[in-house]
GUFIKE-45040 format. One record per residue (C-alpha): residue number from 0; residue in three letters; x, y, z. Coordinates in Angstrom, 2 decimals. Layout:
REM residues N
- NUM ALA X Y Z
...
This chain:
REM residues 128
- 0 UNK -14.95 -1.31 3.51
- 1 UNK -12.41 0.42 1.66
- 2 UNK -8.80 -0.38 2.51
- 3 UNK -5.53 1.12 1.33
- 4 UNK -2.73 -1.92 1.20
- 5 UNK 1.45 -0.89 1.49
- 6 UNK 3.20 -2.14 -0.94
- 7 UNK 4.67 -5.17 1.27
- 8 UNK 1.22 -6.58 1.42
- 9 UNK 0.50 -5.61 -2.06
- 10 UNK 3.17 -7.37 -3.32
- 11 UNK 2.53 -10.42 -1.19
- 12 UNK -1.36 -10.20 -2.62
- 13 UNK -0.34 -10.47 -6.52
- 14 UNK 2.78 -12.24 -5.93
- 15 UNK 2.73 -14.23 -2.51
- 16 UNK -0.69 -15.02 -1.25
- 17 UNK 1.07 -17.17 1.07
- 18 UNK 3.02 -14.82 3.17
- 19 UNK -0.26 -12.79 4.24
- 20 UNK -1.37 -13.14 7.47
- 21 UNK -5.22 -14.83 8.36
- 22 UNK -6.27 -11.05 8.85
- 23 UNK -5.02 -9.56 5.72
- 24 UNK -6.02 -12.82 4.04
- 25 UNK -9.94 -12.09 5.67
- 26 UNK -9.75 -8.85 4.21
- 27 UNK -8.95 -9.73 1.34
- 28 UNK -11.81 -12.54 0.98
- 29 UNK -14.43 -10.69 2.07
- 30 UNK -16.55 -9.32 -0.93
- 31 UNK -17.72 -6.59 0.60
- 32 UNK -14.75 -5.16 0.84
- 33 UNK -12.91 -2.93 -1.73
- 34 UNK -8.80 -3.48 -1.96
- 35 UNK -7.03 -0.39 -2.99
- 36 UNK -3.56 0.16 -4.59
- 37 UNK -1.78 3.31 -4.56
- 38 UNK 0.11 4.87 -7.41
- 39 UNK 2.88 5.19 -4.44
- 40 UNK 3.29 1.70 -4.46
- 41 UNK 3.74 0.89 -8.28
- 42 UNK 6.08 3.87 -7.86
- 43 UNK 7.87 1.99 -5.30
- 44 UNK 8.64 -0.90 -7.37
- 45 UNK 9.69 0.53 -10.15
- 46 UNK 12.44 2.43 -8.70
- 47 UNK 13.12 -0.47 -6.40
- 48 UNK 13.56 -3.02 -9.09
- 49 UNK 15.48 -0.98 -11.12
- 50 UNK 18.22 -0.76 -8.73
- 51 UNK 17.75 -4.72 -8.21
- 52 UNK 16.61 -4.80 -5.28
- 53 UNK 15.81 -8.70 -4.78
- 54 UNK 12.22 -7.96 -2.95
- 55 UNK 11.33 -6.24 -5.62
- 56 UNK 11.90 -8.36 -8.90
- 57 UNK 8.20 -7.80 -10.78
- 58 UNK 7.41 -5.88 -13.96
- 59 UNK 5.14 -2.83 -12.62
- 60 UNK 3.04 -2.52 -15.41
- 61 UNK 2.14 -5.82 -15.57
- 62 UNK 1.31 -5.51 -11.47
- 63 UNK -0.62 -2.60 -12.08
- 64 UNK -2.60 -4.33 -15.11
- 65 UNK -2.85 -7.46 -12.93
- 66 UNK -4.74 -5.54 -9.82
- 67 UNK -6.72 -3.52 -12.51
- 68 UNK -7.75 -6.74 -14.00
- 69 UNK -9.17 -7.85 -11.27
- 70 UNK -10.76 -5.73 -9.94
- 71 UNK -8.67 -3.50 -7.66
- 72 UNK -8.96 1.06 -7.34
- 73 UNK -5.93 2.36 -7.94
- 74 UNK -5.83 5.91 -6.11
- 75 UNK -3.31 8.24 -7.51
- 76 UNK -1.09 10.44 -5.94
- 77 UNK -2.45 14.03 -5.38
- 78 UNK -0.67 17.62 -4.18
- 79 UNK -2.89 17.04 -1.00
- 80 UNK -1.29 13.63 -0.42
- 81 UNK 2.12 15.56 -0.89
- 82 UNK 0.70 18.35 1.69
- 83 UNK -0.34 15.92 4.02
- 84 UNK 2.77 14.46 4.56
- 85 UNK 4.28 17.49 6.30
- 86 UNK 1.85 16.75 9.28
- 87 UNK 2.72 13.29 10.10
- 88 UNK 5.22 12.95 12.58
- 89 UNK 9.09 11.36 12.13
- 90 UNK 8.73 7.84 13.26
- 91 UNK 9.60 6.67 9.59
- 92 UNK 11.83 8.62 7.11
- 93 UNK 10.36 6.10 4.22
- 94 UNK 9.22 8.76 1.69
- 95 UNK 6.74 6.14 0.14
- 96 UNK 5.25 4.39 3.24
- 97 UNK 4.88 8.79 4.79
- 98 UNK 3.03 8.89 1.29
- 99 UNK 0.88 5.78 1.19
- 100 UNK 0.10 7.03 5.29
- 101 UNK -0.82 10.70 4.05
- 102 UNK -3.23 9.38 1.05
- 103 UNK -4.92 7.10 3.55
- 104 UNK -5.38 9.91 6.15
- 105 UNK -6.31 12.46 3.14
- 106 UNK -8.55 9.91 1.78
- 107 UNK -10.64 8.74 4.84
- 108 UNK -9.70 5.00 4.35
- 109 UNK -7.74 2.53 6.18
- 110 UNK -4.26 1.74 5.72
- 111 UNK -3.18 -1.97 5.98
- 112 UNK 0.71 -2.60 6.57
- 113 UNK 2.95 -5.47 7.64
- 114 UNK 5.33 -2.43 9.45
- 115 UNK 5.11 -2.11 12.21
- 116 UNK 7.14 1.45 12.59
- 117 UNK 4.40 2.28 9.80
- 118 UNK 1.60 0.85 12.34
- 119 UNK 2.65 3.21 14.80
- 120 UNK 1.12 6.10 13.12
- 121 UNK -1.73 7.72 14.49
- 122 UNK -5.03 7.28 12.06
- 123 UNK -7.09 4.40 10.80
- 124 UNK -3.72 1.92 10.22
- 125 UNK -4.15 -1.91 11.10
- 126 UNK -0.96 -4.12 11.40
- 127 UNK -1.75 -7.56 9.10
């Protein structure tokens, strides 16, 4: 199974193994399943640590290397994910968790997120 990961649990993943929960950690295992990363997400944490945000304090690239290196799909960021986001509903103004939503929905794959506004979402979204 293909699964889509927000960039919480991403993060957590390369960074924090510790902090995922048993499910996410299952998923994760399991080698019949594919991990994905989006574009959104390294994105995300480039603006974020920029500004200094304290959550965010990793070098992108060297994420995005690090997830390519072993193994990981990066899906990038299309005009149809940008569409798509027009037809979710407002129960999250986060521009890069609507995104990471819309590419999942676009893309026919499941979205995995520790937020739970994000969880909320109609779609193939599982709270981990």
């Amino acid at each position: 199974m293909k699964f889509l990961l927000d960039t919480h649990l991403l993060l957590w993943a390369a960074l924090y193994p510790e902090r995922l929960s048993a499910t996410a950690t299952a998923l994760l295992q399991d080698e019949q399943n594919m991990p994905l990363f989006s574009a959104v997400s390294i994105w995300e944490v480039a603006i974020k640590s920029a500004l200094g945000r304290e959550d965010f304090r990793v070098d992108p690239g060297r994420l995005r290397r690090g997830l390519q290196d072993n193994g990981w799909e990066e899906v990038p960021v299309t005009s149809g994910h940008a569409v798509a986001t027009m037809r979710l509903p407002s129960l999250h103004k986060d521009p890069f968790d609507r995104l990471l939503i819309a590419q999942a929905s676009v893309e026919g794959i499941m979205l995995l997120t520790a937020d739970r506004a994000v969880s909320r979402y109609p779609g193939s979204i599982q709270l981990a």
